[in-house]
C-alpha positions in Angstrom: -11.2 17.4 -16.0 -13.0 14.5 -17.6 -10.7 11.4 -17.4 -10.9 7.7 -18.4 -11.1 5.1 -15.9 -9.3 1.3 -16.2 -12.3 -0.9 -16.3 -12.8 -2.6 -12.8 -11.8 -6.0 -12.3 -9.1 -8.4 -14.4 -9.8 -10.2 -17.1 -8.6 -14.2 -16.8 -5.3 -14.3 -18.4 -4.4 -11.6 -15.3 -5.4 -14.3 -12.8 -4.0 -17.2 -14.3 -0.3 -15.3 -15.2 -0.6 -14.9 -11.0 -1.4 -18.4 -10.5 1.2 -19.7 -13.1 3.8 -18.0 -11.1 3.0 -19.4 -8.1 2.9 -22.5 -8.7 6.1 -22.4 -10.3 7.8 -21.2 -7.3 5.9 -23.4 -5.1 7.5 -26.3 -7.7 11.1 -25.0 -6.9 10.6 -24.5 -2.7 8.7 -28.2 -2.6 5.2 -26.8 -1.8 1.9 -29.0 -1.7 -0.3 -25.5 -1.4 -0.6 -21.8 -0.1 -2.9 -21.3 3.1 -3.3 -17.5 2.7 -5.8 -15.5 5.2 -5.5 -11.4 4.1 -7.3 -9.4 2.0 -4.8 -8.2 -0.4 -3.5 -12.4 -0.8 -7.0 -13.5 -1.3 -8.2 -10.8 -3.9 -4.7 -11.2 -5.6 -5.5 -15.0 -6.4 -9.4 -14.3 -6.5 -10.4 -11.2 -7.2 -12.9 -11.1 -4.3 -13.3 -7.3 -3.1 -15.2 -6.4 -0.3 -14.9 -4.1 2.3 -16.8 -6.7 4.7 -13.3 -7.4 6.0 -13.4 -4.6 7.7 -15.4 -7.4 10.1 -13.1 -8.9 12.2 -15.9 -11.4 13.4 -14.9 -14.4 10.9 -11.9 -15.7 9.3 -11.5 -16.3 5.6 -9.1 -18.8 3.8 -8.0 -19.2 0.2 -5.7 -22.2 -0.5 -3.1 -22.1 -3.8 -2.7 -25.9 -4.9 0.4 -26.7 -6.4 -1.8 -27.8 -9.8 -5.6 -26.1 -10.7 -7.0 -23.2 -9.9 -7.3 -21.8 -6.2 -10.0 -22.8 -3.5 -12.1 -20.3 -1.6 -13.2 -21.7 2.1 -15.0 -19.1 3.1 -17.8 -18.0 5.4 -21.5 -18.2 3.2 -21.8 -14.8 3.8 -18.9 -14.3 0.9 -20.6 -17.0 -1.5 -22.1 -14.6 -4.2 -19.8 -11.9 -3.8 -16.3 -14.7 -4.1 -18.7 -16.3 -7.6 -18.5 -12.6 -8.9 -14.7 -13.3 -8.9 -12.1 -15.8 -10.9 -12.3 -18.8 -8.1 -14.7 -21.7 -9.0 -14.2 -23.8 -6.0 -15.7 -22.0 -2.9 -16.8 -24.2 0.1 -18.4 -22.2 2.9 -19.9 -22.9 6.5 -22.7 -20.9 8.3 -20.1 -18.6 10.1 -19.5 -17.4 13.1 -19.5 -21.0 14.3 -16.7 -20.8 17.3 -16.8 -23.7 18.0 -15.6 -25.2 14.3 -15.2 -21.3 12.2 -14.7 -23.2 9.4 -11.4 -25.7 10.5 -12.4 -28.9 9.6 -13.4 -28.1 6.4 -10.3 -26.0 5.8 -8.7 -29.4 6.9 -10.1 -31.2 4.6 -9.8 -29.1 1.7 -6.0 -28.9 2.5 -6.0 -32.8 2.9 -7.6 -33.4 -0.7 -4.7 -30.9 -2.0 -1.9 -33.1 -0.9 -1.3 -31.2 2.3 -1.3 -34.1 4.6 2.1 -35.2 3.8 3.2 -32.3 2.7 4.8 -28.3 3.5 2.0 -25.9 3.3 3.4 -22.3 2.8 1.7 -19.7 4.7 3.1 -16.1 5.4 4.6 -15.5 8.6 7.5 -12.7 7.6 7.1 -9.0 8.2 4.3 -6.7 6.7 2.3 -10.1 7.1 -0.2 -11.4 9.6 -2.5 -14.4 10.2 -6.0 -13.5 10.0 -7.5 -16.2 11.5 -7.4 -17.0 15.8 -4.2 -18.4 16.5 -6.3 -21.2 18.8 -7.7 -22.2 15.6 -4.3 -22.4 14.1 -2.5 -24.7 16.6 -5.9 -26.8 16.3 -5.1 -26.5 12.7 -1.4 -27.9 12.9 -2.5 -30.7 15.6 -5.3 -31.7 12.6 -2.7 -32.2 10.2 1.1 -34.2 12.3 2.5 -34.9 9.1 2.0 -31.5 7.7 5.1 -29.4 7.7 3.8 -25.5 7.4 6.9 -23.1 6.6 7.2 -19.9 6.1 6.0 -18.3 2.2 6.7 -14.7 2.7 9.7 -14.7 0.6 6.8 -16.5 -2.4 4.5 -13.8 -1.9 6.9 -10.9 -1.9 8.5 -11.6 -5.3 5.5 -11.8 -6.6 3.6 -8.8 -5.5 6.5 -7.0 -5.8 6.4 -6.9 -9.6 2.9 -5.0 -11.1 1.2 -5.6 -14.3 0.2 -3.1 -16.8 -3.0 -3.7 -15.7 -2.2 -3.2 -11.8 0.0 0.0 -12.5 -3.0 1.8 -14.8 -5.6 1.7 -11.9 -2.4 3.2 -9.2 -1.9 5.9 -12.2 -5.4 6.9 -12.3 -5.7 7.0 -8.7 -2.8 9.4 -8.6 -4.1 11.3 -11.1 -8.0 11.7 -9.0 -5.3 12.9 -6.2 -3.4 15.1 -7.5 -6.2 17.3 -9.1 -8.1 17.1 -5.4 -4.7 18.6 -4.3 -4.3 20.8 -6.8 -7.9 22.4 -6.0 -6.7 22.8 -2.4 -6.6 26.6 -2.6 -10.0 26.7 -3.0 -11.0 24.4 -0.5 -8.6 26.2 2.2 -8.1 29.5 3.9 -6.8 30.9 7.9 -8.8 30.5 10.1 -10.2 27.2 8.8 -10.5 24.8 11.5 -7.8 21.7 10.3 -10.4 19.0 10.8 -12.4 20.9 8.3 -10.2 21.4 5.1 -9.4 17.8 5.8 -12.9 16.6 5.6 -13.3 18.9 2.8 -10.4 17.2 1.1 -11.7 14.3 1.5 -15.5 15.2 -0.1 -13.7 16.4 -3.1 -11.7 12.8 -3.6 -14.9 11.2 -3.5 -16.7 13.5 -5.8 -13.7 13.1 -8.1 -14.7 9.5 -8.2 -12.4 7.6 -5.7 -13.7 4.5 -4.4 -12.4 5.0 -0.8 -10.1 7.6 1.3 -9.0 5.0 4.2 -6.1 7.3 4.6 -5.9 10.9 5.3 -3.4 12.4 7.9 -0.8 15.9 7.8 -0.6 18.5 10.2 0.2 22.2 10.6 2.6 24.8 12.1 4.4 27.5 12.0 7.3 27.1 9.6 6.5 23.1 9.4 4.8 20.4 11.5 5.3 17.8 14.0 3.2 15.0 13.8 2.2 13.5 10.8 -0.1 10.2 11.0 -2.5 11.6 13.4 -6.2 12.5 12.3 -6.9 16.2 12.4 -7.6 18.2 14.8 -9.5 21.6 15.7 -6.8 24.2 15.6 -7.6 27.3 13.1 -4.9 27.7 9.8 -2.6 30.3 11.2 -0.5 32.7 8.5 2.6 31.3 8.5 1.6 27.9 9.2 2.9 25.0 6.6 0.1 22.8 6.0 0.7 19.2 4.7 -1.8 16.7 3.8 -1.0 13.0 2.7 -3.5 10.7 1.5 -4.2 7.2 0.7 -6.9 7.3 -1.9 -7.5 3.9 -3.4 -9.2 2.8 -7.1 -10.2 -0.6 -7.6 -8.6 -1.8 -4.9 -5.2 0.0 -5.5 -3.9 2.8 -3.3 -2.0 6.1 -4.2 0.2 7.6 -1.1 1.4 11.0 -1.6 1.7 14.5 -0.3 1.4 18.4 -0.4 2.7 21.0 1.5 1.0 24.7 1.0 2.4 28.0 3.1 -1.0 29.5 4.4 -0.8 33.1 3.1 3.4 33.5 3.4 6.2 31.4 4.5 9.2 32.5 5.9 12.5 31.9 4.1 13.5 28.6 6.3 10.1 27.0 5.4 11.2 27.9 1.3 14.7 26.4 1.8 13.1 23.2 3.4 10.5 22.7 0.5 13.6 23.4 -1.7 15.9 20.8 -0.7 13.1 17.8 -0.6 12.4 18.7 -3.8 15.8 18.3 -5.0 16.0 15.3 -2.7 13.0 13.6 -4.5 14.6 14.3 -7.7 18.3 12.7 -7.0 15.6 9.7 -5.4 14.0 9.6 -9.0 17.2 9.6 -10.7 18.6 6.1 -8.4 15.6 4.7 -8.9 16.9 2.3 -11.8 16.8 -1.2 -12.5 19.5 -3.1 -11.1 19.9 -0.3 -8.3 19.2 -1.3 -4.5 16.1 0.2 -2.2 19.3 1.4 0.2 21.1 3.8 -3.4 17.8 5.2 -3.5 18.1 5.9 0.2 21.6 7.1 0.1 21.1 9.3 -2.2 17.8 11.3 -0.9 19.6 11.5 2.1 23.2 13.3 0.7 21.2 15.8 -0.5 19.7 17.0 2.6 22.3 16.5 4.6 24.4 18.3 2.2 22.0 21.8 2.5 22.6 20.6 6.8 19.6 19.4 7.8 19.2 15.9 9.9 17.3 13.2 8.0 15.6 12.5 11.6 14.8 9.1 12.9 11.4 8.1 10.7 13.9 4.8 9.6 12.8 5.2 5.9 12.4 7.4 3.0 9.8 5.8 1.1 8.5 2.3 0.2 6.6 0.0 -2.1 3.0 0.4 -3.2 0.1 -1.6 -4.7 -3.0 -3.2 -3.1 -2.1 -1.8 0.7 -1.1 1.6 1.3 2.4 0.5 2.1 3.9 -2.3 0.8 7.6 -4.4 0.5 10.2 -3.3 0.3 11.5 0.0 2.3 13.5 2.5 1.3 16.0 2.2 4.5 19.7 2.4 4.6 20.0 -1.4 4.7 17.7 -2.4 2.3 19.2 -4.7 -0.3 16.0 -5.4 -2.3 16.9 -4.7 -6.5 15.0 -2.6 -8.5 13.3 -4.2 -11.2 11.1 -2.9 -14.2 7.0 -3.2 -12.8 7.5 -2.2 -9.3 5.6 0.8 -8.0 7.3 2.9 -5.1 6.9 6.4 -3.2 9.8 8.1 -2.6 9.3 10.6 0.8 12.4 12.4 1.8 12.1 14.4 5.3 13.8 16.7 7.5 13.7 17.8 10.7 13.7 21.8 11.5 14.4 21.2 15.0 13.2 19.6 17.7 9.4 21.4 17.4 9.1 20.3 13.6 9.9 19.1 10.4 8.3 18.6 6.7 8.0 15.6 4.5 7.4 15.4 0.7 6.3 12.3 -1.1 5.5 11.3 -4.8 4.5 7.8 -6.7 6.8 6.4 -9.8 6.7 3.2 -11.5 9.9 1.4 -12.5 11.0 0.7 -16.1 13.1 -0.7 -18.1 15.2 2.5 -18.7 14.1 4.1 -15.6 11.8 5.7 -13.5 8.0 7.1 -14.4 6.2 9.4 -12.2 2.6 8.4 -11.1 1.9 11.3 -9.5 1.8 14.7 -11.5 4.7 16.1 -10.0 4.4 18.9 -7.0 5.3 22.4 -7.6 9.1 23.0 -7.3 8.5 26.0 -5.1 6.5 26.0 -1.8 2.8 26.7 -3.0 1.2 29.8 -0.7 -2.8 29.7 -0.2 -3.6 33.3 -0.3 
């Protein structure tokens, strides 16, 4: 079907709302600047998109003063691709370099923003890493003594946490590219197909449909259910009987959808029906929790009543869903512990599983948005009976 895109790219007033709240929170934790490293920190403060970081070769800084805009320090590669973007201060150096990729002039930048005397918040928490060697980054704290960095994971988490309008359109079209590549499924698979192939087929169609990227693409299939369910496909031939289950990562613009199918291959037997069943009903008590004010761990809790309630084990995967945005997975999880509040503009899959025994299991998963009176599905919601691909 023909279907509207979001326009690529944010207009200003996006960037700046980021930036505003930033530097507000930096105000209140007594922060000179940001040092961030990753591609999803960078391009949220910048805009910059490009999949040249799938390079690890050299390391890429943006820093977050506490007043003005962000600064890019960046290899010159990135120069004309980072002007594209929202930041006007880029400094580059002819990387790689080894012996200097880029440090002192990242210590310089960070000295003209105050950081000299100051605390420099750079993530260190979970679901965050340093992309940069960590030589350079013990050359980088012996640059600066009087530098105190400290820890801004907690900064960065509240705000990514909370999506614009803008942010949730482009995950809502990308579910929508999705779900009618799933829904086309039947045509695309049949017994006998090799797995490797209706997943590589899958994954044509996604593009064709207009997806920028299909970074992630994993399932599996068996008899009554499957076992293993992050591993690339292999060669073994769609048996009748066989649940298949396919789970992909499809991203627009730079933001991902993560959701799944299951499909019986020509009949499934009346185990494989009660499974599909209950995760269905799982996913819907998991919709109804989903409120604001509510906790990740109600959400949890009550996915997981339901299927023990119809006696199945909820296995040991350690969480039933999580956050969603600019990475495939994102804060917070959907665990049994997790305090994190709901709050309208957060995006979040919900993916109850249960384990048939210790040969197999099945897994469902959808997309919903957070509002103010509620949860919104994302994803066009999966059939409430186990589909069967004649």
């Amino acid at each position: 079907m023909s279907r509207v895109a979001p326009p690529r790219g944010f207009a200003s007033d996006e960037f700046e709302a980021r930036l505003e709240k930033a530097q507000a929170r930096m105000r209140r934790e007594g922060l000179t600047s940001l040092l961030l490293t990753r591609e999803a920190e960078v391009r949220y403060f910048s805009g910059f998109t490009t999949p040249f970081w799938q390079s690890p070769t050299r390391p890429w800084f943006l820093l977050v003063p506490l007043r003005g805009k962000p600064i890019a320090v960046i290899p010159e590669i990135g120069v004309a691709a980072m002007r594209r973007g929202w930041v006007d201060d880029i400094r580059s150096w002819p990387a790689p370099r080894p012996e200097d990729d880029g440090l002192s002039l990242l210590v310089e930048t960070l000295r003209e923003t105050g950081a000299e005397r100051g605390r420099v918040g750079v993530p260190m928490g979970p679901e965050t890493q340093l992309r940069m060697p960590l030589a350079d980054y013990y050359r980088l704290e012996a640059a600066l003594p009087t530098t105190e960095f400290v820890d801004a994971t907690g900064l960065i988490r509240a705000l990514r946490l909370l999506k614009s309008d803008a942010e949730i359109a482009r995950i809502a079209h990308v579910c929508a590219l999705a779900g009618e590549a799933f829904a086309a499924v039947p045509r695309l698979a049949a017994t006998g197909q090799p797995l490797a192939e209706v997943f590589r087929a899958f994954r044509i169609d996604l593009l064709r449909r207009r997806v920028d990227d299909v970074p992630y693409l994993v399932g599996g299939a068996g008899p009554g259910g499957y076992a293993d369910v992050i591993s690339p496909p292999g060669d073994r031939a769609l048996g009748a009987g066989d649940v298949l289950m396919m789970d992909t990562g499809a991203v627009y613009d730079g933001y991902f959808c993560d959701f799944d199918r299951n499909y019986a291959v020509e009949r499934a037997d009346a185990a494989a029906h009660r499974a599909y069943a209950t995760l269905y009903r799982a996913t819907d008590a998991g919709f109804a929790a989903a409120r604001p004010g509510a906790r990740c761990a109600d959400v949890f809790h009550a996915m997981r009543t339901v299927i023990e309630d119809a006696g199945y084990d909820v296995g040991d995967v350690g969480r039933m869903g999580h956050g969603l945005g600019m990475q495939l997975t994102e804060w917070p999880s959907l665990t049994a512990t997790d305090r994190t509040v709901l709050a309208p503009g957060m995006v979040l899959t919900l993916e109850p599983g249960l384990s048939l025994g210790a040969c197999c299991g099945m897994v469902h998963e959808e997309n919903l948005v957070i509002r103010e009176d509620g949860a919104e599905w994302l994803t066009c919601r999966a059939p409430d009976e186990l589909p069967v691909l004649a």
